[in-house]
SEFIZA-3560 file (N, C-alpha, C; in Angstrom, 3 decimals):
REM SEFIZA-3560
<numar><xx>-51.617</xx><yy>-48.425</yy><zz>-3.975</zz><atom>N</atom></numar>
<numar><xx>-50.688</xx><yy>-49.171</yy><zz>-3.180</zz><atom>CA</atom></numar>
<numar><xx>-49.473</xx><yy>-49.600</yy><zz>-4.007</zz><atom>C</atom></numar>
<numar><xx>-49.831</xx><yy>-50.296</yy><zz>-5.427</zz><atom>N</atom></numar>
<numar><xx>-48.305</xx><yy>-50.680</yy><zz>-6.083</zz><atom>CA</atom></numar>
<numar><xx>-47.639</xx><yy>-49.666</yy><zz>-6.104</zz><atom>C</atom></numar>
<numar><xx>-47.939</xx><yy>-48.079</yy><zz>-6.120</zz><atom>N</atom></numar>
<numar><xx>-47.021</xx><yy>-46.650</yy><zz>-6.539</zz><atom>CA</atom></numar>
<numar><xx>-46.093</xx><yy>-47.004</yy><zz>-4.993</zz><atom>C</atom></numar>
<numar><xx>-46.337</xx><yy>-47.613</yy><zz>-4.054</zz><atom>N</atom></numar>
<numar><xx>-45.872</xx><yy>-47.407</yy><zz>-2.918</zz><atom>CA</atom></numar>
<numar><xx>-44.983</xx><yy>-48.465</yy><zz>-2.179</zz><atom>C</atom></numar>
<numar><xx>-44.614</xx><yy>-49.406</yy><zz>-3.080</zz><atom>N</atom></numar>
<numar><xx>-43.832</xx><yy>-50.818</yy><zz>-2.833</zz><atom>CA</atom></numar>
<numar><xx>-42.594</xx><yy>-50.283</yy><zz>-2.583</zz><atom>C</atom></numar>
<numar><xx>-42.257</xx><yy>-49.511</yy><zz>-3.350</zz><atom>N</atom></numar>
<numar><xx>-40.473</xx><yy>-48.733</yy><zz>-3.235</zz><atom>CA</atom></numar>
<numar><xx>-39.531</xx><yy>-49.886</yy><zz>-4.399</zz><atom>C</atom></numar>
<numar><xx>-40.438</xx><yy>-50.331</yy><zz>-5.207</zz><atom>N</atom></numar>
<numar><xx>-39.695</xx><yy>-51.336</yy><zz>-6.628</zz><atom>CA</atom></numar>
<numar><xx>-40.214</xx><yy>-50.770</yy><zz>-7.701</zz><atom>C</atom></numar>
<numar><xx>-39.440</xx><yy>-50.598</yy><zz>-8.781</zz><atom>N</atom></numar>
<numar><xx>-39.823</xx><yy>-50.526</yy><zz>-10.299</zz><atom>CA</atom></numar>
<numar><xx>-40.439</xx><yy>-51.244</yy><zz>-10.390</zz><atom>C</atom></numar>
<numar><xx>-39.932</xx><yy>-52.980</yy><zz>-10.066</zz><atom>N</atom></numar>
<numar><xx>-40.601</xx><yy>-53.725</yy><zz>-11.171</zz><atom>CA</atom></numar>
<numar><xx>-41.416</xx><yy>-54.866</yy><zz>-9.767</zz><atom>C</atom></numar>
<numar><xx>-41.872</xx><yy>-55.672</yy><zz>-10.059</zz><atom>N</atom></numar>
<numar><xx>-42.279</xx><yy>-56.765</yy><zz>-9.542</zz><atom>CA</atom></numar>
<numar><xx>-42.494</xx><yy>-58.200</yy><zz>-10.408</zz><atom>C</atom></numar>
<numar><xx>-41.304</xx><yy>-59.074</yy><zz>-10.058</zz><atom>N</atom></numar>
<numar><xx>-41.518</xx><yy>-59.800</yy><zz>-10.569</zz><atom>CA</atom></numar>
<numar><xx>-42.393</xx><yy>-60.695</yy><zz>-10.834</zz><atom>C</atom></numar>
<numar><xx>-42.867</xx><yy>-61.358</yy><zz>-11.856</zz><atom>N</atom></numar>
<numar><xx>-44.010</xx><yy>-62.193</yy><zz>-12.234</zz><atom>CA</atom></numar>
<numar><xx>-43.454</xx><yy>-63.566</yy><zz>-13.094</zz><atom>C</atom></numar>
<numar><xx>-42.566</xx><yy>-64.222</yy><zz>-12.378</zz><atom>N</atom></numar>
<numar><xx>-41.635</xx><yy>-65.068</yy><zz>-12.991</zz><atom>CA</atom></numar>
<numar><xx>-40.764</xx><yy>-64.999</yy><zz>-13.695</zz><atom>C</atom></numar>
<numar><xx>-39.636</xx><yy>-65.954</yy><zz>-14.100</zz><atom>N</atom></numar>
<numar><xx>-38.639</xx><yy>-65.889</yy><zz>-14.239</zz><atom>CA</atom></numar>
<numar><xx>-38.980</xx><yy>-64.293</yy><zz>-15.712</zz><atom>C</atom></numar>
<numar><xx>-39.021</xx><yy>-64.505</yy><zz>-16.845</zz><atom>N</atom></numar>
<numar><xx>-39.458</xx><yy>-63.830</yy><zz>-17.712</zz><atom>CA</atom></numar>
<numar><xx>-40.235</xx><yy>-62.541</yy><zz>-17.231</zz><atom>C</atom></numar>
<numar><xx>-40.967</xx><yy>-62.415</yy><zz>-16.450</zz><atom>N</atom></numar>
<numar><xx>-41.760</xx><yy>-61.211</yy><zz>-16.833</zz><atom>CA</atom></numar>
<numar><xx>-41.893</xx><yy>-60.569</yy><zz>-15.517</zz><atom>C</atom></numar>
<numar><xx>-42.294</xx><yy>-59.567</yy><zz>-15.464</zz><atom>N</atom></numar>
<numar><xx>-42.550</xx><yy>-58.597</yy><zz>-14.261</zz><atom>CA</atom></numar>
<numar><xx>-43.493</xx><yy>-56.996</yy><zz>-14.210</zz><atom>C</atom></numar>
<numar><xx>-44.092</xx><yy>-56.637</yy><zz>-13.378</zz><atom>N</atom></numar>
<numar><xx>-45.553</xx><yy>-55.648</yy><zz>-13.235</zz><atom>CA</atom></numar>
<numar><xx>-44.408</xx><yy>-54.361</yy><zz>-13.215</zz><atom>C</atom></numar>
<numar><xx>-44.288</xx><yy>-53.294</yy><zz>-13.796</zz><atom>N</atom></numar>
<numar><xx>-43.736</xx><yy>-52.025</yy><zz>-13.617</zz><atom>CA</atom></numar>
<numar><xx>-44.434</xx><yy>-51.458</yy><zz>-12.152</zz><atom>C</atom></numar>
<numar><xx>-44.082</xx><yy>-50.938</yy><zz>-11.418</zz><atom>N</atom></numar>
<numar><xx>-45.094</xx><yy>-49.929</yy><zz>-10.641</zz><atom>CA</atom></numar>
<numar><xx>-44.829</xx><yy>-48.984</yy><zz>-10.703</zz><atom>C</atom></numar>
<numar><xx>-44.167</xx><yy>-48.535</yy><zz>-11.657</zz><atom>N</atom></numar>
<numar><xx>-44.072</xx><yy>-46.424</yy><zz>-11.138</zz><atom>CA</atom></numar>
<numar><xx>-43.466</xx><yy>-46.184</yy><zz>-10.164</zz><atom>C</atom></numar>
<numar><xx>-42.994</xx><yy>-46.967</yy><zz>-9.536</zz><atom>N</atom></numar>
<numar><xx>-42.620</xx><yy>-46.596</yy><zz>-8.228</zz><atom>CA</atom></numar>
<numar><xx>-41.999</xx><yy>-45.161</yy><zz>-8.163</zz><atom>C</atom></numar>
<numar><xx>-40.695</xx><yy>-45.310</yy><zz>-8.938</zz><atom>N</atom></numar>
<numar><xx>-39.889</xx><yy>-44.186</yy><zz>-9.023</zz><atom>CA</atom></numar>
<numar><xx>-40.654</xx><yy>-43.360</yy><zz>-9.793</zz><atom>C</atom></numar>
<numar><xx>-41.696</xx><yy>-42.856</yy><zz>-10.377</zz><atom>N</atom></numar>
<numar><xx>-42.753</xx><yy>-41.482</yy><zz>-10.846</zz><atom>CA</atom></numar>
<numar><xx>-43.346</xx><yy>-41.295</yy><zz>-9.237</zz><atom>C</atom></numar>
<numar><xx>-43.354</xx><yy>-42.132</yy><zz>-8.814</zz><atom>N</atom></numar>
<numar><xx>-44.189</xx><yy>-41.778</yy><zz>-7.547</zz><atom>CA</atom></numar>
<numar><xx>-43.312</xx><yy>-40.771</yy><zz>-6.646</zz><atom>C</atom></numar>
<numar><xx>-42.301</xx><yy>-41.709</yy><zz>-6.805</zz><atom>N</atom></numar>
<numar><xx>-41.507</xx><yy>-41.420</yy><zz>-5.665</zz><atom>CA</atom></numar>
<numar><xx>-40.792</xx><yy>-39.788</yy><zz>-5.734</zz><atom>C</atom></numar>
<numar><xx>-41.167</xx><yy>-39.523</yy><zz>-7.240</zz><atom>N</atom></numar>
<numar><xx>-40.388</xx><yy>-38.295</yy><zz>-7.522</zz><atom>CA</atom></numar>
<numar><xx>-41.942</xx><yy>-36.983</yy><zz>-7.237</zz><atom>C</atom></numar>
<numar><xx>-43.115</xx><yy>-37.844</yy><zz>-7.145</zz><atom>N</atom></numar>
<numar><xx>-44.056</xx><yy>-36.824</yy><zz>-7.004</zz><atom>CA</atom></numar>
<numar><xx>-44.378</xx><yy>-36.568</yy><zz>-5.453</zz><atom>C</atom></numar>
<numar><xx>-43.804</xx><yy>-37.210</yy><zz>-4.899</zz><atom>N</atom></numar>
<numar><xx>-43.643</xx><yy>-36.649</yy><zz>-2.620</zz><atom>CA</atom></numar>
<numar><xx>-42.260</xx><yy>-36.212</yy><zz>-2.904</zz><atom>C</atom></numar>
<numar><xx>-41.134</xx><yy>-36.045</yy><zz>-3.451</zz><atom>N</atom></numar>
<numar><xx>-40.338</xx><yy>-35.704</yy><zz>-3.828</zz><atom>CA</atom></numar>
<numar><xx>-40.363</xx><yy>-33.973</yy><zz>-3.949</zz><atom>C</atom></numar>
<numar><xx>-41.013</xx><yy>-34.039</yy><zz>-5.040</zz><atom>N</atom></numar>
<numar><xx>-41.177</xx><yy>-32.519</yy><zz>-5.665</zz><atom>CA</atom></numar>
<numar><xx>-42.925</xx><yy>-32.029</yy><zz>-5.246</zz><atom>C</atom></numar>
<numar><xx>-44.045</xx><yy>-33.095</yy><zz>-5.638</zz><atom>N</atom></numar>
<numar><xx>-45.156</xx><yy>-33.147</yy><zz>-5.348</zz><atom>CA</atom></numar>
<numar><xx>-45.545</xx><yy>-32.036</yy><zz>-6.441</zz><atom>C</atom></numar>
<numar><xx>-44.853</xx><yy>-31.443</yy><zz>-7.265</zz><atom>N</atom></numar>
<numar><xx>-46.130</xx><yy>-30.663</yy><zz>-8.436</zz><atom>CA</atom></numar>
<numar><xx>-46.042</xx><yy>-31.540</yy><zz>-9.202</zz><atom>C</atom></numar>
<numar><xx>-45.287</xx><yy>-32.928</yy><zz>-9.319</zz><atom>N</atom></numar>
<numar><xx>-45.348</xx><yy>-33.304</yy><zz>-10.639</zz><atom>CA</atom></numar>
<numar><xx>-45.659</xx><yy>-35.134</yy><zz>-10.457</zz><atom>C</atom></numar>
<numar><xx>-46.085</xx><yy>-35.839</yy><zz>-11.357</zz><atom>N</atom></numar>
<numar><xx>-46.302</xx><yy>-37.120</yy><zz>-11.702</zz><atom>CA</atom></numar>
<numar><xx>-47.510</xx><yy>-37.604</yy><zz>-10.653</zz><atom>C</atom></numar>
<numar><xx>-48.407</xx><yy>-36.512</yy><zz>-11.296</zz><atom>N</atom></numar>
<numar><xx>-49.880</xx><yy>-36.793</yy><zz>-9.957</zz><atom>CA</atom></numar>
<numar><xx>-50.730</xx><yy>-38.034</yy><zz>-10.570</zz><atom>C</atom></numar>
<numar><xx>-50.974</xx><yy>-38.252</yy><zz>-12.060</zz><atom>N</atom></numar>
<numar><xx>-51.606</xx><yy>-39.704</yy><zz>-12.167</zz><atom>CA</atom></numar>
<numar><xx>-50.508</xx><yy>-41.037</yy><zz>-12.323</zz><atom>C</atom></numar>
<numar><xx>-51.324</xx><yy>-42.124</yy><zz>-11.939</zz><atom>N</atom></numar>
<numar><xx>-49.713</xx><yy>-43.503</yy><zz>-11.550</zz><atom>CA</atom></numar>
<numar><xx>-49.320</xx><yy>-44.190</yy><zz>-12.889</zz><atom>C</atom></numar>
<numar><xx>-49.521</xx><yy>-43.287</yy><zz>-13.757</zz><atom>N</atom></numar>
<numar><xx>-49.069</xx><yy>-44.023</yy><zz>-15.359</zz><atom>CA</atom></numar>
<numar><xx>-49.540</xx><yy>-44.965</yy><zz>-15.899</zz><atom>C</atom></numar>
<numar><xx>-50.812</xx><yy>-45.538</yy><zz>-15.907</zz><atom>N</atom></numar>
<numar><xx>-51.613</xx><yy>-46.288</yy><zz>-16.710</zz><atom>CA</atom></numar>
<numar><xx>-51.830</xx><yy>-45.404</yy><zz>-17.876</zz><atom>C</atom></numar>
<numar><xx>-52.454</xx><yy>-44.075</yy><zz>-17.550</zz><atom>N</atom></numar>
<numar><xx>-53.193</xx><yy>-42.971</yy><zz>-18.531</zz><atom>CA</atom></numar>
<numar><xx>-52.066</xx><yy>-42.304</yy><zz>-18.357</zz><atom>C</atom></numar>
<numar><xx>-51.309</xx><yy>-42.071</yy><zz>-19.917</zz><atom>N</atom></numar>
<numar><xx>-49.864</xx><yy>-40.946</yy><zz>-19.542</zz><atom>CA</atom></numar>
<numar><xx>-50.713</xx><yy>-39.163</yy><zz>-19.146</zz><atom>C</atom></numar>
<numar><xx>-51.793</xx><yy>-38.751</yy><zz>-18.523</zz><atom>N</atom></numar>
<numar><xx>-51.906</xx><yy>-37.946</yy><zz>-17.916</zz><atom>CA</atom></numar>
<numar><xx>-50.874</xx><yy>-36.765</yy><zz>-17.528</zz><atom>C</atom></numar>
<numar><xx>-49.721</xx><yy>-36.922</yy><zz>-16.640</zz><atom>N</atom></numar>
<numar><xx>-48.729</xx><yy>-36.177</yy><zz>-16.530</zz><atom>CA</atom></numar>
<numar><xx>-48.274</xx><yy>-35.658</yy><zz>-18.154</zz><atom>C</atom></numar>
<numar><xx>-47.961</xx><yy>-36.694</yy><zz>-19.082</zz><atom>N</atom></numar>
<numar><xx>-47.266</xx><yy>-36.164</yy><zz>-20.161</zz><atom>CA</atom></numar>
<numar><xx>-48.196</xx><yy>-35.147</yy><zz>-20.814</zz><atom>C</atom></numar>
<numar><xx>-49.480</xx><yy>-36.037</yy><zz>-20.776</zz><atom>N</atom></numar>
<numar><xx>-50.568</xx><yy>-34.574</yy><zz>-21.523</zz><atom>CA</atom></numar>
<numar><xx>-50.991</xx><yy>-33.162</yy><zz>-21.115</zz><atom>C</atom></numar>
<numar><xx>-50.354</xx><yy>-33.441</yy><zz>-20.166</zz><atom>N</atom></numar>
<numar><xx>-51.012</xx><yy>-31.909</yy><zz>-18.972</zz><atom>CA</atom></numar>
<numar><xx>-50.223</xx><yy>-31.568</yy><zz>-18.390</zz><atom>C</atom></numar>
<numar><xx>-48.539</xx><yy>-32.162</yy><zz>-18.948</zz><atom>N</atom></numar>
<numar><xx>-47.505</xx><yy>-31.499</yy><zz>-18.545</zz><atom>CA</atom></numar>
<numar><xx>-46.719</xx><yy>-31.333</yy><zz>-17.030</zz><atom>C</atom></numar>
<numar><xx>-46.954</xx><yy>-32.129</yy><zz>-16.564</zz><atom>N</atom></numar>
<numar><xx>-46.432</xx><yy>-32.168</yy><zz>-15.545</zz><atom>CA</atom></numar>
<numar><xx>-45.789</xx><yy>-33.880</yy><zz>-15.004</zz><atom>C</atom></numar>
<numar><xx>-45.361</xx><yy>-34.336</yy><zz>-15.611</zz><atom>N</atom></numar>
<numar><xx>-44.281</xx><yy>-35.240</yy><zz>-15.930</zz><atom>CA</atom></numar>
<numar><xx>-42.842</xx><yy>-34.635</yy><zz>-16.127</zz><atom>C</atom></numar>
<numar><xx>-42.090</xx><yy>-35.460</yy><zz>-14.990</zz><atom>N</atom></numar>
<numar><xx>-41.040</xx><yy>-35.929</yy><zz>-14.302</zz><atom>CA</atom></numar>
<numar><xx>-40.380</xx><yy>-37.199</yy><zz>-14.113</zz><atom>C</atom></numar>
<numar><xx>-39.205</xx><yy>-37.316</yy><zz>-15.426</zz><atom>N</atom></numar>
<numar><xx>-38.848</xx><yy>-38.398</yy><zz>-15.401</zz><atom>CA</atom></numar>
<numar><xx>-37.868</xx><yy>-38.397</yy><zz>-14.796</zz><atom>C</atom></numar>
<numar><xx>-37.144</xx><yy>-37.676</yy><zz>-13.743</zz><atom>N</atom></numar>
<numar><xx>-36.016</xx><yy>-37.774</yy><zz>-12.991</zz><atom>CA</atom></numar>
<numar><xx>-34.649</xx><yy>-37.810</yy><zz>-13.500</zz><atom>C</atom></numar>
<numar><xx>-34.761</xx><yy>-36.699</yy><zz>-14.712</zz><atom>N</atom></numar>
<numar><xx>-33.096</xx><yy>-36.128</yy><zz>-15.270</zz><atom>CA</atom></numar>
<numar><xx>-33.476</xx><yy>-34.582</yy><zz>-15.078</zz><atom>C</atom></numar>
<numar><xx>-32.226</xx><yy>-34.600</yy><zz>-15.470</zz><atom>N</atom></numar>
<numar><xx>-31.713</xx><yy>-32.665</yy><zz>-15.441</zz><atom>CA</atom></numar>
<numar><xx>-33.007</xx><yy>-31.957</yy><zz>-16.401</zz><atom>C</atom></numar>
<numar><xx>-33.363</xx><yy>-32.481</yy><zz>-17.273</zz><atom>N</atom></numar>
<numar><xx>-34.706</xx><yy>-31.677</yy><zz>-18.090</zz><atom>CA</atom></numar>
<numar><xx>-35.776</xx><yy>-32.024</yy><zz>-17.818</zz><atom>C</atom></numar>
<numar><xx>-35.730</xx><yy>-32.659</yy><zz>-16.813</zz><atom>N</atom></numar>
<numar><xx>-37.385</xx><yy>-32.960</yy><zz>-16.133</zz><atom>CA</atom></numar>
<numar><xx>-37.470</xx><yy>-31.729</yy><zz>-14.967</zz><atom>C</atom></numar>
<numar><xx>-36.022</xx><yy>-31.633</yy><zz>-14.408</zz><atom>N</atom></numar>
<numar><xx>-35.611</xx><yy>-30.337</yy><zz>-13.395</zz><atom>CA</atom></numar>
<numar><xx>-36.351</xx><yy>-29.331</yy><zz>-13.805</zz><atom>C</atom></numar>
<numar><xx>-35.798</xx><yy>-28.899</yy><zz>-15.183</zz><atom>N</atom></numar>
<numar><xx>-35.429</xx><yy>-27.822</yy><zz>-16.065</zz><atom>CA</atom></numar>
<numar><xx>-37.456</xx><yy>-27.382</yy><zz>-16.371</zz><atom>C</atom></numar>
<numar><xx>-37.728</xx><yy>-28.453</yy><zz>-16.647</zz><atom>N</atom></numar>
<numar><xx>-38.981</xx><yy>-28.270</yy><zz>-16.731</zz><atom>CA</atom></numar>
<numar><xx>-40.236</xx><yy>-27.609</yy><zz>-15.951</zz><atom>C</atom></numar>
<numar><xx>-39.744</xx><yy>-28.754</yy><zz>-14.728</zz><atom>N</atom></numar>
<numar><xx>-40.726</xx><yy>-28.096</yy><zz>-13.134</zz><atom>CA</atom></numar>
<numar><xx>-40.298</xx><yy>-26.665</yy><zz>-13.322</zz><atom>C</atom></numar>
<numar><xx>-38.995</xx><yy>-26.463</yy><zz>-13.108</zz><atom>N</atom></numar>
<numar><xx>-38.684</xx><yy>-25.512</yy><zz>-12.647</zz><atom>CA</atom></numar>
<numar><xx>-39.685</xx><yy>-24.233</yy><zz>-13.407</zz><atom>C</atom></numar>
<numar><xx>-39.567</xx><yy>-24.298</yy><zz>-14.898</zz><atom>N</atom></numar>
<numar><xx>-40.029</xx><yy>-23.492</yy><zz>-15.286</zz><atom>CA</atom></numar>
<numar><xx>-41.390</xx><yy>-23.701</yy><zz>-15.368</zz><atom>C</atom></numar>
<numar><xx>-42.271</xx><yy>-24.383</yy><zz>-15.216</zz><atom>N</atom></numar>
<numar><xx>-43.609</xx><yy>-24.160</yy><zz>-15.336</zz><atom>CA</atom></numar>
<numar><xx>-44.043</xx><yy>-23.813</yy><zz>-13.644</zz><atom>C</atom></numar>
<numar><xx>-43.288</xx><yy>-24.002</yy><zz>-12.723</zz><atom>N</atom></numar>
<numar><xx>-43.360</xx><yy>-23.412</yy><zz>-11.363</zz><atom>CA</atom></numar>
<numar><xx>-43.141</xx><yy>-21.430</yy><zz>-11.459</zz><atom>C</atom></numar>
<numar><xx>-41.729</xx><yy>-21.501</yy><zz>-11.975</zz><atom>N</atom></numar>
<numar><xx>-41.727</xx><yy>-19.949</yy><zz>-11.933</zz><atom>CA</atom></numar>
<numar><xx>-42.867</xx><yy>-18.895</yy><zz>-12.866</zz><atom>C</atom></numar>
<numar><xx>-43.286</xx><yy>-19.900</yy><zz>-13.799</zz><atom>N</atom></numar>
<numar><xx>-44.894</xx><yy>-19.321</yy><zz>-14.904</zz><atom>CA</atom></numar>
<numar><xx>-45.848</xx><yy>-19.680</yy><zz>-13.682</zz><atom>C</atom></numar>
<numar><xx>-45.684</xx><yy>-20.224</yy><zz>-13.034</zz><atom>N</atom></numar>
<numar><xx>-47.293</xx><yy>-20.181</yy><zz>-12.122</zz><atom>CA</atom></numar>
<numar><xx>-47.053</xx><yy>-18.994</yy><zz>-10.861</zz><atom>C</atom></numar>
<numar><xx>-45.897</xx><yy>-18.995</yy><zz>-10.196</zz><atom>N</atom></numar>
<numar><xx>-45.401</xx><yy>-17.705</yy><zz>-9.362</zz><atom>CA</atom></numar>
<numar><xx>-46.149</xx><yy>-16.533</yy><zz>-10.370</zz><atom>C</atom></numar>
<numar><xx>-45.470</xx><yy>-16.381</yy><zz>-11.418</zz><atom>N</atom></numar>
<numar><xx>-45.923</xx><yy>-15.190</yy><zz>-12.155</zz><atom>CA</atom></numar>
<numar><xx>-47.292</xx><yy>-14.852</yy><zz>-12.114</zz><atom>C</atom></numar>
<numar><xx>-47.856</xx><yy>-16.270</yy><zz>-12.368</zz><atom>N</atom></numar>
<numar><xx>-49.077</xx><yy>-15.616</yy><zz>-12.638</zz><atom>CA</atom></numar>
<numar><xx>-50.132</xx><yy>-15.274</yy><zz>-11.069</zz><atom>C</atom></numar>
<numar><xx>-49.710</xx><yy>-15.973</yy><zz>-10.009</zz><atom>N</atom></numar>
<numar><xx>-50.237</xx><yy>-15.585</yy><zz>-8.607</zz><atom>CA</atom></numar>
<numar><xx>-50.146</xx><yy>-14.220</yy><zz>-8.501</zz><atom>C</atom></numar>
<numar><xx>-48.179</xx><yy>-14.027</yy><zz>-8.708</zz><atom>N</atom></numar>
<numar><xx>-48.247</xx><yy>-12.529</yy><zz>-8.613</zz><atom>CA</atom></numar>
<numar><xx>-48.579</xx><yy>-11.206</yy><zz>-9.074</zz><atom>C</atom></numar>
<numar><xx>-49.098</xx><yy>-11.607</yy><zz>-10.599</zz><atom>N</atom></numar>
<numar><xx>-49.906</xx><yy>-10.822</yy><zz>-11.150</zz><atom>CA</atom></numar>
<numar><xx>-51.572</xx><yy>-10.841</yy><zz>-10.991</zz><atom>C</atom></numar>
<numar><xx>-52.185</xx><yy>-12.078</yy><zz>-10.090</zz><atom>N</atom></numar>
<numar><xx>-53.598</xx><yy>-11.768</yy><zz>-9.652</zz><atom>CA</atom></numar>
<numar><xx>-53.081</xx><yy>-10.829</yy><zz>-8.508</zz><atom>C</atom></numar>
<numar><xx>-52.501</xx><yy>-11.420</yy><zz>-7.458</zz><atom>N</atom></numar>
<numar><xx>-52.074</xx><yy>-10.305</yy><zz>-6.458</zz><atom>CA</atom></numar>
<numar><xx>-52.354</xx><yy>-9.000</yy><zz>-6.759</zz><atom>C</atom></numar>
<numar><xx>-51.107</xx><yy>-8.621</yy><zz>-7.323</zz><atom>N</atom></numar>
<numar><xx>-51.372</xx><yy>-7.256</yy><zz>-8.040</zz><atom>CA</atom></numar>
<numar><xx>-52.306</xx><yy>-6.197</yy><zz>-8.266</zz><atom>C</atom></numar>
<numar><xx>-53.245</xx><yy>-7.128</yy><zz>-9.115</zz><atom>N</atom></numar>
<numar><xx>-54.595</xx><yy>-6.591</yy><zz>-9.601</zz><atom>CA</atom></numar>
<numar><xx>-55.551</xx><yy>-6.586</yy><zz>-8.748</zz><atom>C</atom></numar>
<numar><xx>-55.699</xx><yy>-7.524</yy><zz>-7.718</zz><atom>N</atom></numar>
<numar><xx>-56.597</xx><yy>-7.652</yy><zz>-6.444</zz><atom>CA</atom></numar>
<numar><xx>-56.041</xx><yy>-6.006</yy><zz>-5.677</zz><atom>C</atom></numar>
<numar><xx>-54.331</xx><yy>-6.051</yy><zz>-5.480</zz><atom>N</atom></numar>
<numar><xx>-54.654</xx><yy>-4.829</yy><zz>-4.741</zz><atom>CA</atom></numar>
<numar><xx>-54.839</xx><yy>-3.971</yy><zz>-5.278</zz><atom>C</atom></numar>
<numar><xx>-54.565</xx><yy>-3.539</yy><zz>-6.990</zz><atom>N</atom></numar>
<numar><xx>-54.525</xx><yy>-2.331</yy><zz>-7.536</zz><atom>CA</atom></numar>
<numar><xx>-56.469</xx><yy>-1.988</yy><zz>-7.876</zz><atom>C</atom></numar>
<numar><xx>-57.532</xx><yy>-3.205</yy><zz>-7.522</zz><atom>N</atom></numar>
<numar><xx>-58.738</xx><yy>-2.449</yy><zz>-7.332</zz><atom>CA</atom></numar>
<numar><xx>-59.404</xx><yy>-2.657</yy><zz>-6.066</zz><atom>C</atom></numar>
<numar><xx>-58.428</xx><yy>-2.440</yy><zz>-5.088</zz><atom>N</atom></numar>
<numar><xx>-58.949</xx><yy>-2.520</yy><zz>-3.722</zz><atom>CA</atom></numar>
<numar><xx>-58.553</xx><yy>-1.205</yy><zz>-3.560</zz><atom>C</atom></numar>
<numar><xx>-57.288</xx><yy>-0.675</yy><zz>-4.010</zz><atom>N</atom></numar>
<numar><xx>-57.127</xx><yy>1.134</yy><zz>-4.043</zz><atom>CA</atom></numar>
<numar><xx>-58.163</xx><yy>1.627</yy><zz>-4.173</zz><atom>C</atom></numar>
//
């Protein structure tokens, strides 16, 4: 539920305030391959699929999306080349 407030932060008095991820969240219904755990456990960063919402977070999806195309289309492939 906090990934889903639509705030970074939440305040907790004058001084201090709860982060929520909001915006990791918001970028993972966004794009949805990326920022699938809510950042307690940096998860995304270890397994690569973290999206911090600049041009090289783009740059990133992008390319670990077009390596996963590849590799569908090379099971493809092989599925039909021993169904011949």
């Amino acid at each position: 539920m906090v990934g889903h407030v639509g705030f970074d932060k939440i305040e907790a008095g004058e001084e201090g305030g709860l982060d929520t991820h909001a915006y990791a969240h918001y970028l993972h219904h966004k794009y949805f391959e990326v920022n699938y755990a809510d950042g307690l456990i940096p998860f995304d960063k270890w397994f690569g699929t973290w999206h911090d919402g600049t041009k090289d977070g783009d740059e990133a999806m992008n390319a670990r999306w077009q390596k996963k195309l590849q590799r569908e289309n090379a099971r493809k492939e092989a599925q039909e080349g021993n169904q011949a």
